[in-house]
C-alpha positions as a Markdown table, in Angstrom:
| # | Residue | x | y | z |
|---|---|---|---|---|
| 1 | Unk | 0.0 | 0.0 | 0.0 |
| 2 | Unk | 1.6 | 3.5 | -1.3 |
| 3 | Unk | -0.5 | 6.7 | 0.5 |
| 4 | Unk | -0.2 | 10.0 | -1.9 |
| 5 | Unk | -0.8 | 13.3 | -0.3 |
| 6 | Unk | 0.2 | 16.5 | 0.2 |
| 7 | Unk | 2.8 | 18.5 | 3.1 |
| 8 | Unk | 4.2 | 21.2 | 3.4 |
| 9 | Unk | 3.0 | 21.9 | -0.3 |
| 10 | Unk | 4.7 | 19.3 | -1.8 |
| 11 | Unk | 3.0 | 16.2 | -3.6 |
| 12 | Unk | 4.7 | 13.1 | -1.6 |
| 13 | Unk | 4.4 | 9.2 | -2.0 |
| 14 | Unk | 4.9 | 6.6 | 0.4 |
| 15 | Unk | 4.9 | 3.4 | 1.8 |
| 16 | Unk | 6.4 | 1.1 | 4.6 |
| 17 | Unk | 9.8 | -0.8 | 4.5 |
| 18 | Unk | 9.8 | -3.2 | 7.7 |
| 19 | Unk | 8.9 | -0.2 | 10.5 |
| 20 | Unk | 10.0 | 2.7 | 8.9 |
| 21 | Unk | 7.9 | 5.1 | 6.8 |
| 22 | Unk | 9.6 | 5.5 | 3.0 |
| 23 | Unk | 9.2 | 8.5 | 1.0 |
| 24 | Unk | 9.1 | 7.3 | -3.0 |
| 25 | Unk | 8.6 | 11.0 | -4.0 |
| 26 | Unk | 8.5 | 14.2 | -2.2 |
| 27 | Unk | 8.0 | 17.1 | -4.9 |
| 28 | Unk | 6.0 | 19.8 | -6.4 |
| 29 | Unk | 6.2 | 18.8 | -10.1 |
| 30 | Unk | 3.0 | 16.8 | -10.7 |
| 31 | Unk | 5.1 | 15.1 | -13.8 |
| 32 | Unk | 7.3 | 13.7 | -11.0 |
| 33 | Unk | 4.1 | 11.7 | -9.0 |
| 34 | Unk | 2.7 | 10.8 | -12.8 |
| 35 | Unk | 6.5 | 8.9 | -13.7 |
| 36 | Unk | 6.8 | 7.4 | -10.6 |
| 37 | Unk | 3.0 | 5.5 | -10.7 |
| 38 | Unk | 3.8 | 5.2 | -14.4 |
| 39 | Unk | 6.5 | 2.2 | -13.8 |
| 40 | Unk | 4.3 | 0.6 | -10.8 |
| 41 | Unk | 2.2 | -2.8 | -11.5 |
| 42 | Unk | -1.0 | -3.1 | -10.1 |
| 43 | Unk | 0.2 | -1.1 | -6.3 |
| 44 | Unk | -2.4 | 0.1 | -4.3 |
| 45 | Unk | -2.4 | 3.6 | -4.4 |
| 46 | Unk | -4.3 | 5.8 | -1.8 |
| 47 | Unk | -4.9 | 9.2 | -2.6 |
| 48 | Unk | -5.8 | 12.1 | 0.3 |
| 49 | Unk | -8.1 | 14.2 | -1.6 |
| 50 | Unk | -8.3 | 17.4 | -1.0 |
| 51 | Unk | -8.9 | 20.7 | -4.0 |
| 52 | Unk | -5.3 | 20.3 | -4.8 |
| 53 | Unk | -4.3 | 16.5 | -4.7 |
| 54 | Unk | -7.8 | 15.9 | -5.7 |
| 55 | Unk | -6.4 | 16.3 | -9.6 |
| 56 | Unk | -4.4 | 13.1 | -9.3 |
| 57 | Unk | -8.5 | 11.4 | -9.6 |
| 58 | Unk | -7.7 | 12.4 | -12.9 |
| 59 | Unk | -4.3 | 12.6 | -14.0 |
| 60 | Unk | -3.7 | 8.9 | -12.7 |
| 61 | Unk | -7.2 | 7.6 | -14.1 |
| 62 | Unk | -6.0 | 6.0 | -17.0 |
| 63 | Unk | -3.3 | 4.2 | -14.6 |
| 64 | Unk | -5.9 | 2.8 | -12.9 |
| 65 | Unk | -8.1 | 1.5 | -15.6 |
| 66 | Unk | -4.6 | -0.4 | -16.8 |
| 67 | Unk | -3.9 | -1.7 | -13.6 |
| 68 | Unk | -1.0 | -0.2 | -12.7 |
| 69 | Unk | -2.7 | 1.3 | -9.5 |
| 70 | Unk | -5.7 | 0.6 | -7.8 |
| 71 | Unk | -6.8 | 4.0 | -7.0 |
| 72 | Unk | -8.4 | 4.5 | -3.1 |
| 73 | Unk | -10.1 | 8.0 | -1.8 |
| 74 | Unk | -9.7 | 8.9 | 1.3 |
| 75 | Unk | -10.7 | 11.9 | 3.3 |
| 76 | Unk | -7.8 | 14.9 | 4.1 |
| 77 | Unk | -9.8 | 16.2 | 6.3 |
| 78 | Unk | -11.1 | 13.3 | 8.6 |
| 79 | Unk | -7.7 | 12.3 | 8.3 |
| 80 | Unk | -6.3 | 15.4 | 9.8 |
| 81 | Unk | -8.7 | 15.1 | 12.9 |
| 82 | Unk | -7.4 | 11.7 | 13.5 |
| 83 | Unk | -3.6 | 12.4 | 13.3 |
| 84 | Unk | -4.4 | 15.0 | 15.6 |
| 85 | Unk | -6.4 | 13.1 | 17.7 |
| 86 | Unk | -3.7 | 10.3 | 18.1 |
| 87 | Unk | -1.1 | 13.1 | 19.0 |
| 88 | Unk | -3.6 | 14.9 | 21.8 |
| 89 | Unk | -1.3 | 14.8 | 24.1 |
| 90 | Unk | 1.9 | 15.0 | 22.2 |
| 91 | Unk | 3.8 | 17.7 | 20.0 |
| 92 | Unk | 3.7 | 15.9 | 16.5 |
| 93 | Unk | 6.1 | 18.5 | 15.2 |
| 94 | Unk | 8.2 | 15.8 | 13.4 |
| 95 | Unk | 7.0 | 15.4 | 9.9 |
| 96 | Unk | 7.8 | 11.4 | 9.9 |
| 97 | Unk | 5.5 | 10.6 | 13.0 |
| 98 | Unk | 2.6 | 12.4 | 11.0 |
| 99 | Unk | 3.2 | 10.5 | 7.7 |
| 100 | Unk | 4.0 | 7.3 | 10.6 |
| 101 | Unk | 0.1 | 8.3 | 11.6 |
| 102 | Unk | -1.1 | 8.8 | 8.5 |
| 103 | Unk | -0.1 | 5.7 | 7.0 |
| 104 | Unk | -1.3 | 3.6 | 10.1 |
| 105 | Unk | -5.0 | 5.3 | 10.0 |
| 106 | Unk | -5.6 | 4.4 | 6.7 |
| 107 | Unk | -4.0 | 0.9 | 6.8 |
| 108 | Unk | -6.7 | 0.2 | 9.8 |
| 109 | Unk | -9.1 | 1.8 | 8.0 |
| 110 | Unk | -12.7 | 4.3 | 9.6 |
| 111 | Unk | -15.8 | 4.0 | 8.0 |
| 112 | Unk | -16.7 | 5.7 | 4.6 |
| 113 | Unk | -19.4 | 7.2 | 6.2 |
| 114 | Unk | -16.9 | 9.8 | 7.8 |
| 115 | Unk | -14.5 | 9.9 | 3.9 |
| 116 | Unk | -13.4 | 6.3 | 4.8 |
| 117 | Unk | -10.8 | 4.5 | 2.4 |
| 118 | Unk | -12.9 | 3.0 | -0.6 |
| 119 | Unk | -12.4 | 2.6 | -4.1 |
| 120 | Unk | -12.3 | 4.7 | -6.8 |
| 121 | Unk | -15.7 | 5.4 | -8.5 |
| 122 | Unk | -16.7 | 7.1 | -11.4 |
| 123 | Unk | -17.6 | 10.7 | -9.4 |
| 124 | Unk | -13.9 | 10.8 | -8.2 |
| 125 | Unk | -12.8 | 11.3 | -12.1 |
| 126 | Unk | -15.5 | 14.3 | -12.3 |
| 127 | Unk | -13.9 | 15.8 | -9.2 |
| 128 | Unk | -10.2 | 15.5 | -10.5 |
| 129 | Unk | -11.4 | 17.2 | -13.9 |
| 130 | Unk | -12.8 | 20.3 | -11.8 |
| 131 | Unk | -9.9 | 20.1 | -9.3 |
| 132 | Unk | -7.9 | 20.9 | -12.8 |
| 133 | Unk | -10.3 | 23.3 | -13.8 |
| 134 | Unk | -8.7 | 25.2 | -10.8 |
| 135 | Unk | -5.2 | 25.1 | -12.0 |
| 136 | Unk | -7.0 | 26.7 | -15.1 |
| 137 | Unk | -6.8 | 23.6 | -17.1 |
| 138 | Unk | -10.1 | 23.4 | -19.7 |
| 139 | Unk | -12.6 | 21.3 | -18.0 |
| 140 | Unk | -12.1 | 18.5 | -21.8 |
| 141 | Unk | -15.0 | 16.0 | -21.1 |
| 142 | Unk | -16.3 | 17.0 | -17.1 |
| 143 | Unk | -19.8 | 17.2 | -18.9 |
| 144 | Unk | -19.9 | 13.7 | -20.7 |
| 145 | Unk | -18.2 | 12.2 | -17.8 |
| 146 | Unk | -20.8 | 13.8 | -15.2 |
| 147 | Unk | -24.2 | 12.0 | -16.4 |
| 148 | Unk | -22.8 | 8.9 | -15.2 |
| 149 | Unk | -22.5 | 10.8 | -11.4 |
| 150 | Unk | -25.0 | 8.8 | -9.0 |
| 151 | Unk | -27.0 | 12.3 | -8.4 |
| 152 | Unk | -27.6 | 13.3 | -11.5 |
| 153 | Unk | -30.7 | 12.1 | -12.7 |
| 154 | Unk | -31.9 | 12.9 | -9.1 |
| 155 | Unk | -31.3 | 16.4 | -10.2 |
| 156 | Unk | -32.1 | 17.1 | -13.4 |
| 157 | Unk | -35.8 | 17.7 | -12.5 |
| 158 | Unk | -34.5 | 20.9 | -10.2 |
| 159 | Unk | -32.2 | 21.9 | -12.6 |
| 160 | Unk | -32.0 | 24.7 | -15.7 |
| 161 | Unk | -28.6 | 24.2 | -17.0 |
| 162 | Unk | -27.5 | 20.5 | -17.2 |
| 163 | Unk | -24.2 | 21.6 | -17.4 |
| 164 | Unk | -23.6 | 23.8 | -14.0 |
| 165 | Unk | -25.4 | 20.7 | -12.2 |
| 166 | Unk | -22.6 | 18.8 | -13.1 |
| 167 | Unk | -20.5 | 21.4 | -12.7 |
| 168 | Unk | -21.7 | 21.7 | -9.2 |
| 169 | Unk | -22.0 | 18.5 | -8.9 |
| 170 | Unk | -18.0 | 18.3 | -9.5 |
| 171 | Unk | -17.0 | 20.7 | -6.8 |
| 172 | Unk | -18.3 | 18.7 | -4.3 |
| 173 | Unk | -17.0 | 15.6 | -5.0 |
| 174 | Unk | -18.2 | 13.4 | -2.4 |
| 175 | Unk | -19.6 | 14.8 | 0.3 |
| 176 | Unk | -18.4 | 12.7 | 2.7 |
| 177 | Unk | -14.8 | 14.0 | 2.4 |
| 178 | Unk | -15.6 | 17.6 | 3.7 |
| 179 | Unk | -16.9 | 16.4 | 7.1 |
| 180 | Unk | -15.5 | 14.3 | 9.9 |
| 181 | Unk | -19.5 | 13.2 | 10.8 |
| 182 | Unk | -23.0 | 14.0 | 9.0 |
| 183 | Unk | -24.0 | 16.0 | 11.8 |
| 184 | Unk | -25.1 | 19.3 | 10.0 |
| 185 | Unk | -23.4 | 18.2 | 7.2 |
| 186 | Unk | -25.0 | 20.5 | 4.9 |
| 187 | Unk | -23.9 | 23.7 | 6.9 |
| 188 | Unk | -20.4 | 22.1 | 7.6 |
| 189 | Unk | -19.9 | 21.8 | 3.6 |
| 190 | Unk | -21.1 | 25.3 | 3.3 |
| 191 | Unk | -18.9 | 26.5 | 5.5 |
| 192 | Unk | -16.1 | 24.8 | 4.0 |
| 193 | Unk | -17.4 | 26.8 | 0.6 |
| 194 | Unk | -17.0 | 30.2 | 2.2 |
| 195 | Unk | -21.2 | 30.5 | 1.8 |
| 196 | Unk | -22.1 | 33.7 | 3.2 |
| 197 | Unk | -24.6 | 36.6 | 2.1 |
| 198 | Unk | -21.5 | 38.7 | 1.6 |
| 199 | Unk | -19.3 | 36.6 | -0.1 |
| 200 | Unk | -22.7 | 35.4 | -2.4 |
| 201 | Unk | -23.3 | 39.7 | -3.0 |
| 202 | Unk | -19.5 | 39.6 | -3.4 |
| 203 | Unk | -19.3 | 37.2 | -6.1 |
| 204 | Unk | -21.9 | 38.5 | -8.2 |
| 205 | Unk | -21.2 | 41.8 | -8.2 |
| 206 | Unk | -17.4 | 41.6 | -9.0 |
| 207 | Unk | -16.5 | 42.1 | -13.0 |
| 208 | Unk | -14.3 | 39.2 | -12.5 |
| 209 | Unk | -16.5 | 36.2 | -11.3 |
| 210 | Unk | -15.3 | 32.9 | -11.7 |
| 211 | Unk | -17.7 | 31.4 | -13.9 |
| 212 | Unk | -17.4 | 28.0 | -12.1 |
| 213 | Unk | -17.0 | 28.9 | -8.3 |
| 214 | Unk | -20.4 | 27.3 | -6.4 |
| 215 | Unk | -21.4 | 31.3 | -6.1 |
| 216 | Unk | -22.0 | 31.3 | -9.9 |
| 217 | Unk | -22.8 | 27.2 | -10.8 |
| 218 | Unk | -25.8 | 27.1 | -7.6 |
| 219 | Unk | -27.6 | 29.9 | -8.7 |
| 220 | Unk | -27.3 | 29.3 | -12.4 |
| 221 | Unk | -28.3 | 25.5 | -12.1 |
| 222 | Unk | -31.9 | 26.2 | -10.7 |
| 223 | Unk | -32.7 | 29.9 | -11.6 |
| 224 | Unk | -33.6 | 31.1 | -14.5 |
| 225 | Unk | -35.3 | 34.9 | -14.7 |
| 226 | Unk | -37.8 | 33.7 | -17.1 |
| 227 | Unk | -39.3 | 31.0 | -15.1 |
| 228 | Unk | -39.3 | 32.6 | -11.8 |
| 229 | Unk | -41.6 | 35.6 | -13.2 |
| 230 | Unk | -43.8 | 32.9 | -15.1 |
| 231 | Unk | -43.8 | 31.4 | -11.8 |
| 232 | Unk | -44.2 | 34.7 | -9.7 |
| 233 | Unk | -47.1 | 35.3 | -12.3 |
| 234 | Unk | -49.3 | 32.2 | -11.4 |
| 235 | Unk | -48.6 | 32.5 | -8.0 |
| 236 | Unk | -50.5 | 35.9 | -8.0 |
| 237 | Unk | -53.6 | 34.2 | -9.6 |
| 238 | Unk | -53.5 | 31.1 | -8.2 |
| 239 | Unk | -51.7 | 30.8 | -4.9 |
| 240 | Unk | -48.3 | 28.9 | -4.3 |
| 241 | Unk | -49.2 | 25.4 | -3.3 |
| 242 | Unk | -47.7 | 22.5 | -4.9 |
| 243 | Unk | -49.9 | 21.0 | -7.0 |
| 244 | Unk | -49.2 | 17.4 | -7.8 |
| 245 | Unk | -49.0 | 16.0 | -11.4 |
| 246 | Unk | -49.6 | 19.7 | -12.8 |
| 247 | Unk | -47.5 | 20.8 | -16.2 |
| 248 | Unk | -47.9 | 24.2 | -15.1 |
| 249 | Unk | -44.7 | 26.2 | -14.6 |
| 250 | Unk | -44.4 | 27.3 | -10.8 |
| 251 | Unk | -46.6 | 24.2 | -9.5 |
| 252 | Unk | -44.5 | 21.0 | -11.0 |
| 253 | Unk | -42.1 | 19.1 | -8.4 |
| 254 | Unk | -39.0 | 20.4 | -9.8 |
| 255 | Unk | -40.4 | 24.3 | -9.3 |
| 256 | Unk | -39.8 | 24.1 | -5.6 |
| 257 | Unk | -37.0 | 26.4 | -5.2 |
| 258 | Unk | -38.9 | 28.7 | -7.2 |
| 259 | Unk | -42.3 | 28.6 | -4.6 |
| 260 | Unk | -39.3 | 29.0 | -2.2 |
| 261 | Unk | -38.2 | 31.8 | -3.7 |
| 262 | Unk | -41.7 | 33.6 | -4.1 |
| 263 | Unk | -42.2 | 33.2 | -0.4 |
| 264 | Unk | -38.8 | 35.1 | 0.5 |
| 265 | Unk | -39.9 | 37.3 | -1.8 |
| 266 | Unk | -42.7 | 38.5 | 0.4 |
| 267 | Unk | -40.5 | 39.3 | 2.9 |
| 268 | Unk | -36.5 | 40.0 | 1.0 |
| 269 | Unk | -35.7 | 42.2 | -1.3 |
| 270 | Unk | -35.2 | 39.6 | -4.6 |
| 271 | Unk | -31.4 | 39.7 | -4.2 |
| 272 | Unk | -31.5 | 38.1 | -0.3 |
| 273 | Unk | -34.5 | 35.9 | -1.2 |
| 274 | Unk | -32.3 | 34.2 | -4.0 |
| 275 | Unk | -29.1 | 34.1 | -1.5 |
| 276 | Unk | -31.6 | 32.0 | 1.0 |
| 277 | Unk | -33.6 | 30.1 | -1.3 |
| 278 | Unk | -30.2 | 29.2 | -3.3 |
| 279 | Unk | -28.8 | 28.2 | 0.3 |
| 280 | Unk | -31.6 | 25.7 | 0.7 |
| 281 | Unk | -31.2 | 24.6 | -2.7 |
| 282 | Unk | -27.3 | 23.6 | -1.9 |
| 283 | Unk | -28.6 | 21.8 | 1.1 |
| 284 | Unk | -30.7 | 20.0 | -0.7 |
| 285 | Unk | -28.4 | 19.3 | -3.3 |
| 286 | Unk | -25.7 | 18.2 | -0.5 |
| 287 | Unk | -28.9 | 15.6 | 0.7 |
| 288 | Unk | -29.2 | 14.0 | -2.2 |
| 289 | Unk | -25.5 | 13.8 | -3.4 |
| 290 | Unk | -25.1 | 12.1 | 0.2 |
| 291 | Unk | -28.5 | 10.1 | -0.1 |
| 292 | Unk | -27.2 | 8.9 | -4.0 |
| 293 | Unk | -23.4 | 7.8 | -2.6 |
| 294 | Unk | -24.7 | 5.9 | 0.1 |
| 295 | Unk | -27.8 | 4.2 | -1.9 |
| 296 | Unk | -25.0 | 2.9 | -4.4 |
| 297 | Unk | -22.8 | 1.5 | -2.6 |
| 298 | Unk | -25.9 | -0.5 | -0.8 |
| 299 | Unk | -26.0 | -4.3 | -1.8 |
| 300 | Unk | -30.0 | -5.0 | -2.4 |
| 301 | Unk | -33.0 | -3.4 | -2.6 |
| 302 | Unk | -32.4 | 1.0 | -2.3 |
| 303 | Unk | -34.9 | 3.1 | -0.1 |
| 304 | Unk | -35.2 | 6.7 | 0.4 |
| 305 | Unk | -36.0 | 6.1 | 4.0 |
| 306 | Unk | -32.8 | 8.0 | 5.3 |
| 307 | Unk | -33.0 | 10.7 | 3.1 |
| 308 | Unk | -33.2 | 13.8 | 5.2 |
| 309 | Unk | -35.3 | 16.4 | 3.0 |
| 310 | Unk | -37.6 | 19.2 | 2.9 |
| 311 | Unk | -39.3 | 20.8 | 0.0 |
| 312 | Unk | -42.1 | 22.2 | 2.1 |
| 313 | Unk | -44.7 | 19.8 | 1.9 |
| 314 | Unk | -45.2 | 16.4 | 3.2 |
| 315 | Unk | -47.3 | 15.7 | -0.1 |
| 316 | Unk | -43.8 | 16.9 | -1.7 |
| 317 | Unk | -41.4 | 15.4 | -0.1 |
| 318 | Unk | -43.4 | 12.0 | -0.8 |
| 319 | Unk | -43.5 | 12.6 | -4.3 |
| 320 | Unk | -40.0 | 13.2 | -4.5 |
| 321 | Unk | -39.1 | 10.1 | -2.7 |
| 322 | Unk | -41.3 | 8.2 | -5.0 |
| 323 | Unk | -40.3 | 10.2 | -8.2 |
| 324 | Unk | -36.0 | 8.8 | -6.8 |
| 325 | Unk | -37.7 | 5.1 | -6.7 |
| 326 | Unk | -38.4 | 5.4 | -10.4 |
| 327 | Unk | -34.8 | 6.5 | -11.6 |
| 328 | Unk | -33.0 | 3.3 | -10.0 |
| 329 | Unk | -32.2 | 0.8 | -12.9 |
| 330 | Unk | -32.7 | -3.4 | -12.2 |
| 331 | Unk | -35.9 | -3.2 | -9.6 |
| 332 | Unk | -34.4 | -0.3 | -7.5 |
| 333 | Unk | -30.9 | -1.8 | -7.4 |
| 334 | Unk | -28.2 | 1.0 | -8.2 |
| 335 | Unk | -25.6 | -0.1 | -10.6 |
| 336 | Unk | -21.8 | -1.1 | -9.3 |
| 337 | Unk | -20.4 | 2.2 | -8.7 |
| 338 | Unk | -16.8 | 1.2 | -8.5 |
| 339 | Unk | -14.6 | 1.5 | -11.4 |
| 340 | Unk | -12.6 | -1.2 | -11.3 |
| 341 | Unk | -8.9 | -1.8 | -11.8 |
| 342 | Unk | -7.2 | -2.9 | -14.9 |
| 343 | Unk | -10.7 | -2.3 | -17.1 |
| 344 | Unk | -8.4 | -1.4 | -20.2 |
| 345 | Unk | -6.1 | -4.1 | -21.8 |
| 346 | Unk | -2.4 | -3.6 | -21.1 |
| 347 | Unk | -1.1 | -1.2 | -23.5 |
| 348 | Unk | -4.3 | 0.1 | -24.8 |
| 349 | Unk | -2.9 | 3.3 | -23.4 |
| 350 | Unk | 0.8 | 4.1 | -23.1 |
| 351 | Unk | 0.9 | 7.0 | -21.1 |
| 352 | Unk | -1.4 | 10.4 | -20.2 |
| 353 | Unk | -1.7 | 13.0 | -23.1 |
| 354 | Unk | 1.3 | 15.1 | -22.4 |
| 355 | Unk | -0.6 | 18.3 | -22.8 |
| 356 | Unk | -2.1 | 17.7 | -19.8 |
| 357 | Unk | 1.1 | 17.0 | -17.3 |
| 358 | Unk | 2.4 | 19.8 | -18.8 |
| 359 | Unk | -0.3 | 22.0 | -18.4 |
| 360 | Unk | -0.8 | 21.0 | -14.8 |
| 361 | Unk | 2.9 | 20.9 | -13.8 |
| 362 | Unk | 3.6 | 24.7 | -15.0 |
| 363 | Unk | 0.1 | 25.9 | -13.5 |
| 364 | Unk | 0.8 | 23.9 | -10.1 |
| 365 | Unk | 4.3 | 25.7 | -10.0 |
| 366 | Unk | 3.1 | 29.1 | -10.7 |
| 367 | Unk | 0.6 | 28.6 | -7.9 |
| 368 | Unk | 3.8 | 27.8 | -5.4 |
| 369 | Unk | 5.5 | 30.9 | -6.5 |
């Protein structure tokens, strides 16, 4: 077992020799980390994920589906708690005795539950292409690869633009990993995000807003101007109540946000009403990202009966939980959601497209400078 991660801002691999922790690589080129798994055969390779180690999910992909590595997640920031935790009551200063730690936690293992050791799925590659969207690396095929993400079709009823769910869908990777319980997970992720009313007026009011920070890809997945006053219209005439089965815009199951919306309207100018009815909308979104994981990687028959959410109504939140029912394929039963090792023949692909390392070596080192 090899354990990647990141210290002291370098990119560093390593294992164990008899009782002593040994360091493969320690560097900040990322073509250094991509040559070294390049000559390994079928290692196991665990990878600390966090926004900037999280672009090895993609840069040692096609590694994996060779076999040269079998690819692991596991949480950074769970992982922290627990070195820290081992060393309560002592300095832990030395670098070696935190790798010692590091490597021991995860060789034990602690449950997924809390960002756990567990294979590489499918969602992990969507992660590593935004985590290079970051280093300012074109996102390539994010979109194509994000339909196959377990909360997708979930989604897609709530959403405008198919593309910023997936984008959004990317920059949370799994949800799991950005909290060391579930206990007001939603708000812990959040607050991970920097989510605020100020930095959300912040964001939108700057000339130079990043086009895919979760400021810009929440509110563009779910609002759209010309819905909402559609919606705003036939909420004057008719009231705001969900109406089930109905085709009209403002009443169907996937215009919740926008009766959310309508009702901090009454009460917000439109600009806070969208911050708080975009906040509940992440929320849910984090629900159902959490509720999809999970369901997937349960053998047997999926339920929605730990699915925490709340679009308003009982009558709604019923019809959503039936309406999730409907998108699981084989009787309810989510598909394998592991990507398995050694899928591609050996030599099918040689090495990574070039364009890439290089890309994401000089951004990487520009970002240390």
């Amino acid at each position: 077992m090899l354990l990647l991660t990141q210290f002291a801002r370098k990119y560093q691999v390593f294992g164990k020799e008899g009782n002593r922790i040994k360091p493969y690589v320690v560097s900040s080129d990322v073509d250094d980390i991509i040559s070294f798994v390049e000559d390994l055969e079928g290692e196991d390779l665990y990878v600390v994920v966090n926004r900037r180690s999280g672009i090895f999910l993609e840069l040692l992909f096609f590694f994996h589906l060779l076999g040269k590595v079998r690819l692991y997640t596991v949480s950074g920031v769970t992982l922290n708690k627990l070195i820290r935790e081992r060393f309560r009551f002592d300095s832990y200063s030395n670098l070696n005795d935190q790798l010692e730690a590091a490597y021991s936690i995860c060789s034990e293992g602690f449950p997924k539950s809390i960002g756990g050791p567990r294979p590489l799925r499918i969602e992990d590659q969507l992660f590593g292409k935004y985590c290079l969207v970051n280093f300012g690396i074109p996102p390539g095929s994010l979109h194509e690869v994000g339909r196959f993400h377990a909360a997708y079709a979930p989604l897609e009823i709530f959403s405008v633009d198919k593309k910023c769910l997936i984008n959004l869908l990317a920059s949370l990777g799994d949800v799991r990993w950005l909290s060391y319980n579930t206990k007001n997970l939603q708000k812990k992720i959040l607050k991970a995000f920097d989510w605020s009313y100020k930095n959300f007026i912040s964001a939108h009011s700057s000339n130079l807003v990043n086009y895919y920070s979760i400021f810009s890809q929440a509110v563009l997945t779910w609002y759209c101007e010309d819905i909402a006053a559609q919606a705003f219209s036939n909420y004057r005439r008719y009231g705001f109540d969900y109406i089930r089965d109905s085709d009209e815009v403002g009443f169907r199951l996937g215009d919740a946000f926008y009766r959310t919306l309508y009702q901090y309207a009454q009460f917000h100018d439109l600009t806070r009403a969208l911050y708080k009815t975009t906040t509940e909308f992440l929320e849910f979104v984090i629900s159902i990202v959490l509720w999809a994981f999970v369901a997937s990687e349960t053998q047997g028959q999926i339920t929605t009966e730990f699915l925490d959410v709340n679009l308003g109504s009982e009558e709604e939140n019923r019809d959503l939980k039936e309406f999730l029912l409907t998108l699981m394929p084989d009787a309810g039963e989510f598909k394998d959601a592991v990507v398995p090792a050694g899928a591609f023949p050996k030599g099918e692909i040689a090495t990574m497209p070039s364009i890439v390392v290089v890309e994401a070596k000089e951004q990487d080192a520009n970002n240390d400078s």
